[in-house]
N, C-alpha and C positions, 0 to 999 in steps of 0.2 A: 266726561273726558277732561282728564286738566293736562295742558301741556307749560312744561316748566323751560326755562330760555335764564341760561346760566352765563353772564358776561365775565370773563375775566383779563386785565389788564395788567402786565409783566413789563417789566423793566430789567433789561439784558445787561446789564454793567459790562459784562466783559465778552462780550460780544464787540467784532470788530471789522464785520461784512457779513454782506446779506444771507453768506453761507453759511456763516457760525451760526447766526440766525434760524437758518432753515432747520438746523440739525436740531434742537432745541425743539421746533414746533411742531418737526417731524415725530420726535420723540414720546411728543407729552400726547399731539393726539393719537397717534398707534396706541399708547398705553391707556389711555382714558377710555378710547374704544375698544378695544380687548376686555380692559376689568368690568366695564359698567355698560356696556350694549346703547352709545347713545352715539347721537351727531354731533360733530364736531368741525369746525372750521376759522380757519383765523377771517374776520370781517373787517380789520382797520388795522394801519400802519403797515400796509405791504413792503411800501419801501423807505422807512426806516428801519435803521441796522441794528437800535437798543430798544425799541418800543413795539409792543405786541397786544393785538384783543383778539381775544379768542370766546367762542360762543362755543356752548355745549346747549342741545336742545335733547328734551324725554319728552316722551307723551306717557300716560297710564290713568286708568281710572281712579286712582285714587291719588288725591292731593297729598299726603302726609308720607307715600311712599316717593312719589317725585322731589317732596322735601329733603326725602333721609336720603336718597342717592345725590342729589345737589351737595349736601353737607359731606357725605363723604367725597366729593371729588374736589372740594375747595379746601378740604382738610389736604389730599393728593398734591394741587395745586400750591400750598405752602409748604410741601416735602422736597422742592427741588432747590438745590442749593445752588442751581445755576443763575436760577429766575428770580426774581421778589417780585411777588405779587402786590403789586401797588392798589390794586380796586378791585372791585366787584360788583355786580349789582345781580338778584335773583327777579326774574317777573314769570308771577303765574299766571296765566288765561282759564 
């Protein structure tokens, strides 16, 4: 069993309260959990209005497909022209 834990860190530029905010995170994870069947939750910067981390977690028996879904969601994650994805980090268990 490998479970895969997908960190990513967004920089809102035009984001201007914690609402603009919300709508954004609200966004990304509805669609990230819709496309790709995984957990999703923002874990840091609750209350800053331009900074965002966001964790996406799979579990699957096989490592190389928890790879390929991880890659297609940080490829997702750099499609939002709202957001610029400042970081990332992938750890597998």
């Amino acid at each position: 069993m490998i479970i895969g834990v997908l960190t990513l860190d967004f920089f809102l530029a035009y984001s201007h309260s914690l609402k603009e905010k919300r709508r954004f995170i609200n966004s990304f994870i509805g669609r990230i959990q819709h496309r790709f069947n995984v957990s999703v939750s923002e874990v840091d910067f609750q209350d800053s209005w331009q900074r965002t981390r966001i964790a996406v977690a799979l579990v699957n028996s096989e490592g190389s497909i928890v790879r390929q879904i991880m890659d297609k969601i940080l490829e997702e994650a750099n499609s939002y022209p709202e957001a610029v994805l400042s970081g990332h980090k992938l750890d597998l268990y």
